[in-house]
N, C-alpha and C positions, 0 to 999 in steps of 0.2 A: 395507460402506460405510466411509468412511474418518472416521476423527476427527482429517482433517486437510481443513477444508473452504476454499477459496478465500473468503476473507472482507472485502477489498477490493481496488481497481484503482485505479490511478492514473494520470493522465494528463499529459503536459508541458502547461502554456496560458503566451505571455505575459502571460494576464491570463483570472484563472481565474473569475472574472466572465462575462465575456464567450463564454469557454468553456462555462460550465456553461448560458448562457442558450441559444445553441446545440442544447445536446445537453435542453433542455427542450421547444423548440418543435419539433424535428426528431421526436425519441421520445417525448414527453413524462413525463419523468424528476422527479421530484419534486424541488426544490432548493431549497440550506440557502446563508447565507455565514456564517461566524463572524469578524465584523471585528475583533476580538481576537488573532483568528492570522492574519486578512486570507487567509481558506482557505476555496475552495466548496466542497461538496461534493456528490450526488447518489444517491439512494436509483432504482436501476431495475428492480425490484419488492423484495417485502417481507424478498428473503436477500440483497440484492448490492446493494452501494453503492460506491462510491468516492468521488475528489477531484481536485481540481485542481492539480499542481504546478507553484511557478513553474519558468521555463525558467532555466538556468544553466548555466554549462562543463561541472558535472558533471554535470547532466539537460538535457542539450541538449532541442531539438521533435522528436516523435516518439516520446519516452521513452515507455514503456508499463510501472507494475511491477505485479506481478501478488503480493499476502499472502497468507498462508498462516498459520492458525490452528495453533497449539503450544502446549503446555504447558510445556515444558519448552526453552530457550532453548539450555540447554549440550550436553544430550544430544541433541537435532539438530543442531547445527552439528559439533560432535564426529563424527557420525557423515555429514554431507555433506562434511565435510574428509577421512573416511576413504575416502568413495567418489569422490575426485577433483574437487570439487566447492574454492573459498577465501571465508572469511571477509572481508566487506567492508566493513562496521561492526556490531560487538558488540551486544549486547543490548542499547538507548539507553528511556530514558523519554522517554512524551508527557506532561507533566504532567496530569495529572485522566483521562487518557484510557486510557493502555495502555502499552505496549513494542512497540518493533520488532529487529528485527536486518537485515542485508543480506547475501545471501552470491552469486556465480556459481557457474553449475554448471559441468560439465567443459565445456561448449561454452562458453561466456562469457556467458550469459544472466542477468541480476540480476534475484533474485527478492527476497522480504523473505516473513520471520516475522512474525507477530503474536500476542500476549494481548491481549487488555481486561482494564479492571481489576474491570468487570463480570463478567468470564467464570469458570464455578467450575475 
């Protein structure tokens, strides 16, 4: 089993409100807004959640990113860079929350890392 487990999804919404209310009444997904970071988000059972991204140039509609749970930030990008794979922003803090990074793979597919700052 991998201790690298898919640990959130992300979705492009112009308005992630209305997105998240959607994928509630459709699935019935449990949902969160935090108006602080003006960010929805969605619990679709008790291991897999995500959120809503606004849409933008760089996350156009359709964007889908798929996290991936690490521990260590340097030494997986290091070693996705070495199997043909680019860094596409560095390890970044969410304040209170965790880290990400973004990197494509050799096909062009952007995925993202993740810590929590809960996680040991």
């Amino acid at each position: 089993m991998s201790n690298h487990p898919i640990v959130h999804i992300e979705f492009s919404a112009t308005d992630g409100k209305d997105a998240a209310q959607f994928y509630h009444e459709v699935f019935g997904w449990k949902i969160e807004h935090d108006e602080k970071m003006n960010y929805s988000m969605f619990m679709a059972d008790e291991n897999l959640g995500g959120g809503f991204n606004q849409v933008t140039e760089s996350n156009p509609a359709g964007t889908v990113t798929v996290y991936i749970q690490v521990d260590d930030f340097e030494a997986t990008l290091a070693e996705i860079e070495a199997r043909g794979g680019k860094t596409i922003m560095p390890k970044t803090e969410i304040p209170t929350v965790g880290w990400y990074a973004v990197f494509s793979d050799p096909t062009g597919n952007q995925v993202a890392l993740y810590k929590g700052m809960q996680q040991s």
